[in-house]
N, C-alpha and C positions, 0 to 999 in steps of 0.2 A: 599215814599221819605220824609228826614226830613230836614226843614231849618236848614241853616248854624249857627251854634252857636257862641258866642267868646269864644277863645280858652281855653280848660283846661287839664288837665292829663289824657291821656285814662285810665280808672277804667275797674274793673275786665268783666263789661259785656259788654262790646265794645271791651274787647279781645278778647273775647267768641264767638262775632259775625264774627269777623276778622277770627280768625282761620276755624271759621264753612264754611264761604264763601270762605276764599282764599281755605281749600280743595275740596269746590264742583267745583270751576275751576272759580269764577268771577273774573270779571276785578277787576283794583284798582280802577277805578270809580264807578263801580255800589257800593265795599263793602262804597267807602266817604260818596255816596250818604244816605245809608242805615243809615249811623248813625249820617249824618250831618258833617262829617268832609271833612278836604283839602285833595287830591289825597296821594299829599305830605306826610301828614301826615302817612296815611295808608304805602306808598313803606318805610318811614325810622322806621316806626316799625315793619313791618316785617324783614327789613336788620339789623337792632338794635338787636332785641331778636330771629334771628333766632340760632338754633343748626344744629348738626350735626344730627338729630333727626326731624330734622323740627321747627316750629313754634307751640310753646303751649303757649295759656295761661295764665295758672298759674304759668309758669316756668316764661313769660315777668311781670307778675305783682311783682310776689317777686322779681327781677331786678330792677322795677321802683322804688319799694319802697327803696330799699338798697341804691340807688343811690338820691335819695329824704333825706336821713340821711345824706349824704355828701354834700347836696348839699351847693353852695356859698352862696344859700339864708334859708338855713337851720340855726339854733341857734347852735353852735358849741359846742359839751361837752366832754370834754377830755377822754382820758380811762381810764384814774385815778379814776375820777368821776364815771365814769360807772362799774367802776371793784366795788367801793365799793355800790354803789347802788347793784348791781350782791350781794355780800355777803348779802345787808339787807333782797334780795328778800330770799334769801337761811334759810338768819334765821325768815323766815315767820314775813315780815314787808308789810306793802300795800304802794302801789304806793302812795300813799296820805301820807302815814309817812314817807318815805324816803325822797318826794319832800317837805315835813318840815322839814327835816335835811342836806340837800344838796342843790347845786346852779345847781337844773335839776328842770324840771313840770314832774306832775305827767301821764301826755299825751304823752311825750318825753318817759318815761319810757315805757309804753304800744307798742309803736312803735315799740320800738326796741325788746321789748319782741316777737311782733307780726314778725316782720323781723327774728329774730333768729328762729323762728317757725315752719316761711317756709323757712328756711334753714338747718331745722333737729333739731332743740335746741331743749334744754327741759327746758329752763328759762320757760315756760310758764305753769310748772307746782307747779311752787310755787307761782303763786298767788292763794289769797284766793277762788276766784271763776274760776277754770282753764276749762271753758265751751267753745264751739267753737263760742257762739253767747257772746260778751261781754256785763254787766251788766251797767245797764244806770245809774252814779253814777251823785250826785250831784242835784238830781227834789229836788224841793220846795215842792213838795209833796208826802203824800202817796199811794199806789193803793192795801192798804192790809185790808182797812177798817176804821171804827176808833172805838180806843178804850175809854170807857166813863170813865168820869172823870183822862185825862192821863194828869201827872206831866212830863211837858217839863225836858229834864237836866239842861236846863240853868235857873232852879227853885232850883236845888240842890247846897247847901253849895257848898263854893269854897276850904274848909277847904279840902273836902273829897278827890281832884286832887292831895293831897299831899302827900297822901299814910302812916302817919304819926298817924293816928289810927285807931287800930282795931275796925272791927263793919259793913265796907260798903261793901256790894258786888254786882256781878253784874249776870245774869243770863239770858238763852236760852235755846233750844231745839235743840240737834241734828237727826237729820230726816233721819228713813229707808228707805229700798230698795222700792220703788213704794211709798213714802210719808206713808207708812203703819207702824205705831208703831215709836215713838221716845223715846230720853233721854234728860231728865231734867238735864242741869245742872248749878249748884253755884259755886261761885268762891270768895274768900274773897280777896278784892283788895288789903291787906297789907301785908300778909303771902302768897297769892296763894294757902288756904285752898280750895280745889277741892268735891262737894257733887255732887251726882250723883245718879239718880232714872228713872229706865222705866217705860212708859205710856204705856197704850194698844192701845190708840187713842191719836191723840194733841189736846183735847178739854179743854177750858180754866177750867172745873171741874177736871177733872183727872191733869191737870198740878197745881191746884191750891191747890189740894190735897199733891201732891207728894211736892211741896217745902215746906207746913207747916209741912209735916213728916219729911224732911230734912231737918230744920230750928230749929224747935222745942227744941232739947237737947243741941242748941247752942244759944237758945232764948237771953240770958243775952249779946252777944256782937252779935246783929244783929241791926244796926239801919236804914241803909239804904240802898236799893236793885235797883239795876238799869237794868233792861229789853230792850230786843229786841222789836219792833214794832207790831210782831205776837200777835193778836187775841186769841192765849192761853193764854195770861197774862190776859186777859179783867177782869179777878175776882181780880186786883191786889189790890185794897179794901179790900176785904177779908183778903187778905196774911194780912195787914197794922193791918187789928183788933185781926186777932189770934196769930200775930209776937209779935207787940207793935214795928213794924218801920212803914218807908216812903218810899213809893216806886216813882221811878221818870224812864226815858224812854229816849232812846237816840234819837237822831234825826234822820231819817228816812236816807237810805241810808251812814251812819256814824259809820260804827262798829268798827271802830278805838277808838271809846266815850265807848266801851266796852273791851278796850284792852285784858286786863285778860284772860276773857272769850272767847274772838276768840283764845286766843293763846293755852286755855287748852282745847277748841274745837278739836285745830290742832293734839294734843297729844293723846285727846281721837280715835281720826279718824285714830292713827297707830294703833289701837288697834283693831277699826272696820273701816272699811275702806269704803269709800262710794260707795251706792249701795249695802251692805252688808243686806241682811234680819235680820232683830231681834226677828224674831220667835222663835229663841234658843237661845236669849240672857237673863239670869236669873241674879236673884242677886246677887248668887257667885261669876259668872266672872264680874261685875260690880262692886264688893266691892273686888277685884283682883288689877282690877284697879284703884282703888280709893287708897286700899294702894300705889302702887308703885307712883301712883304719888306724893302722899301726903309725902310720907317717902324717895322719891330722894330727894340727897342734889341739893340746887340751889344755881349759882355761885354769885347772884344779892343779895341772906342773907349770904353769906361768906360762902359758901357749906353748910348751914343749911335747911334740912328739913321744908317743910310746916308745915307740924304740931307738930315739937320741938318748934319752933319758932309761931304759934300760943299758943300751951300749955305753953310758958314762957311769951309773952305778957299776956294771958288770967290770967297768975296771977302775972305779973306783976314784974316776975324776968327779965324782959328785956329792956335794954334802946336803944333807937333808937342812933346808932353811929354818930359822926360830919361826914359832907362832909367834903374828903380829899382837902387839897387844890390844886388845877391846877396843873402843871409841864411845 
């Protein structure tokens, strides 16, 4: 028997219980008792979320919540608003960069994400991490280790956020099937220059190897490189001495600080798709995709090519265009 509580929203596992007991045949007092709630409470949820089917569930919890979005004491956000948040998820934006360009939280979006979900959506496959358990954004700290001597970003030039010269890029590792074998990859944050190389293991040597291979012939505009949290970077010292840049590190849980690089994450992941084994992934089809990505035009350089437009900065036949004015 459990003490009476003050009142709050029956949550998924007092559904659980509710259903389990009402079909073994208990009273409405014994299932109160069992979970601490009023008689009450239990007969207008069962008459609330019953079907023609009977009482589930998970079928009453996706109800509460839908109705929890509506509710009079809910933050109200139009479908204007939501339609275009919908488009940013679509064009692989996070909840955390849309609720920087819109009058929504980033929590508010997760909801409804999660609401569409168990509704049959498939909004919830455009976010970056679309796992059934959601990712704990926002710790103050890390739980990935720590890496020696790591340059905060809020160390790095403020010049570099403006995308306005060649030279900074940002880089990670995309990870196989059973965490077994990944890919390195670079991303130059002004052009969207794309380098790409497989590891056997994700060991900060093998990764630390693979970016000076793929650094190296672009040595002369490489000056600052900005990393994921991952313990493969931990030689990122080394890259510094054999590059001649500065390596700095986003802040833990903020992959938004590496935009570029999530976004050509996203791109490379149509091409292997997660969960996919890289045991038959060679450098062929890796330098496959390295072209097409590098040689599609983009609509953000005026349909110019990644690397037209790195090879005309790089020599300097290209001038950064005015911002148009408003309208």
């Amino acid at each position: 028997k459990v003490a009476m509580k003050q009142y709050t929203h029956l949550n998924q596992t007092e559904r659980n219980i509710i259903a389990n007991m009402s079909a073994s045949g208990h009273r409405l007092k014994a299932i109160a008792e069992a979970i601490g709630r009023n008689k009450s409470s239990i007969s207008r949820e069962l008459q609330r979320n019953r079907s023609k089917r009977g009482y589930r569930p998970k079928r009453a919890q996706t109800l509460s919540e839908l109705r929890a979005l509506n509710s009079r004491n809910a933050k109200r956000i139009s479908s204007d608003i939501f339609n275009v948040a919908t488009q940013y998820l679509n064009d692989e934006w996070s909840p955390e960069q849309i609720a920087a360009a819109l009058p929504i939280s980033h929590t508010t979006i997760y909801s409804r994400v999660r609401a569409d979900k168990n509704q049959g959506g498939q909004l919830y496959k455009q976010l970056r991490c679309a796992k059934k358990r959601r990712k704990a954004y926002g710790k103050s700290y890390s739980t990935r280790g720590q890496i020696p001597n790591r340059r905060d970003i809020s160390e790095r030039p403020a010049s570099v956020e403006t995308r306005e010269e060649l030279g900074h890029w940002e880089g990670d590792t995309v990870i196989g099937a059973h965490h077994k074998q990944a890919i390195v990859t670079l991303v130059e944050r002004m052009t969207g220059l794309t380098l790409i190389a497989k590891v056997e293991r994700k060991t900060a040597e093998l990764v630390r190897k693979a970016c000076i291979e793929l650094l190296t012939p672009f040595k002369e505009h490489v000056h600052t490189i900005t990393f994921d949290n991952g313990k493969e970077f931990a030689d990122h010292a080394l890259i510094d001495q054999a590059i001649g840049c500065t390596t700095y590190f986003a802040k833990p849980y903020c992959s938004w600080q590496r935009g570029s690089n999530e976004n050509t994450n996203g791109l490379i992941r149509q091409y292997i798709p997660k969960k996919t084994s890289m045991a038959h992934i060679d450098a062929d089809f890796l330098d496959t995709i390295m072209q097409k990505l590098n040689n599609r035009p983009r609509k953000r350089h005026g349909f110019i090519s990644p690397a037209s437009l790195f090879n005309s900065v790089a020599l300097r036949a290209w001038v950064i265009p005015p911002k148009k004015a408003s309208t």
